[in-house]
N, C-alpha and C positions, 0 to 999 in steps of 0.2 A: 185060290181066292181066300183071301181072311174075313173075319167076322170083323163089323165095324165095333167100334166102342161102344161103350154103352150112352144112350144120348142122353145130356144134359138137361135136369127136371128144373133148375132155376129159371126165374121168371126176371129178367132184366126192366131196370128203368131206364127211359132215356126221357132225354126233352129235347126241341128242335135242332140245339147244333151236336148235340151226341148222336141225334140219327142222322144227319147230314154226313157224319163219318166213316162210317160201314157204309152209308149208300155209293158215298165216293170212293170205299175201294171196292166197292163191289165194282166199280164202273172201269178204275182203274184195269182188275184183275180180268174184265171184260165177263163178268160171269149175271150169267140169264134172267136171276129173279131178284130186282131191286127197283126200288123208284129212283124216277130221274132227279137228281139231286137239285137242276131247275124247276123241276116242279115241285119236289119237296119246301126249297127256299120259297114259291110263289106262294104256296098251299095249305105246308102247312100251321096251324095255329102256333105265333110265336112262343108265348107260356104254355106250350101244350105239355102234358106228359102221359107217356106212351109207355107200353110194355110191349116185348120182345119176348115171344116163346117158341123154342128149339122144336120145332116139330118133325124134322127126320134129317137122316145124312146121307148127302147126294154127292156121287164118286161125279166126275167129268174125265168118263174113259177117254174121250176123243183128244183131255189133255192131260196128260199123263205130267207133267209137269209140275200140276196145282193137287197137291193132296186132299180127301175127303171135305168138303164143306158140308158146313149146317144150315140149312133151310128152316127159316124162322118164320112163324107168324109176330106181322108188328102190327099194331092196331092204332097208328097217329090220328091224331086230332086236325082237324082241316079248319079254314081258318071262319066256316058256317059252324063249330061248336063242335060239329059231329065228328064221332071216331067210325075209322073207316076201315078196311080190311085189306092189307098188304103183304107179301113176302119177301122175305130178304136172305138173300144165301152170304156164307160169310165163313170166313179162315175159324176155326174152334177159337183159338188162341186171341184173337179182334174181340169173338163174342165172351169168351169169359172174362176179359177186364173189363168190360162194363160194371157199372153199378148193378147190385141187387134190387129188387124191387121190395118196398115197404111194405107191413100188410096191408093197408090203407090205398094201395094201390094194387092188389092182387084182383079185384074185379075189372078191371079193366081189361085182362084176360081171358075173360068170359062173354062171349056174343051176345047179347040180348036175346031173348026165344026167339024174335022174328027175321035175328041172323045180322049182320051187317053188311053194308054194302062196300063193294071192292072199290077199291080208284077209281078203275075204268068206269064201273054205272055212276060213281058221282060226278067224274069230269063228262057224263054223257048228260046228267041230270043237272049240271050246271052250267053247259052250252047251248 
């Protein structure tokens, strides 16, 4: 078994069609943790922008085909203002051509104390 690499400390920026693109190979690649890029399109805030942070690396033993992916927290903006709490797995190489994120935009990386809430509770709290 080898040691994974060492995971990626950059904070990406994206805005609604840059995350519409990892979401859709995520969807292509059939892999576990991504939003549905129909709901992203429904959802989220058009000028939104959102940061993407590499939070671990997830092997997919059962497909030995698809090398190590990074599991990202993305935190998009939905189209009520609010930033909500999502993850998204993704090929290393998709996620580091993304944009860097500005300082100006590094809190948006950071929860608020009382946490944010995931897709699911908001599409629960807004049906």
């Amino acid at each position: 078994m080898t040691a994974e690499p060492a995971l990626p400390r950059e904070v990406k920026a994206l805005d609604t069609p840059a995350l519409l693109r990892p979401e859709g190979r995520g969807l292509d690649l059939g892999l576990g943790r991504r939003l549905d890029p129909g709901w992203a399109r429904a959802n989220a805030a058009p000028d939104g922008r959102y940061c993407l942070r590499p939070a671990l690396w997830h092997d997919l033993t059962h497909r030995p085909e698809l090398p190590g992916q990074l599991r990202c927290v993305v935190l998009p903006a939905v189209r009520t203002g609010e930033h909500v709490q999502s993850l998204l797995d993704g090929p290393p190489g998709d996620l580091a051509a993304l944009p860097r994120a500005v300082p100006g935009e590094e809190g948006l990386r950071r929860a608020p104390a009382g946490g944010l809430r995931s897709v699911r509770e908001w599409q629960l709290a807004a049906s």
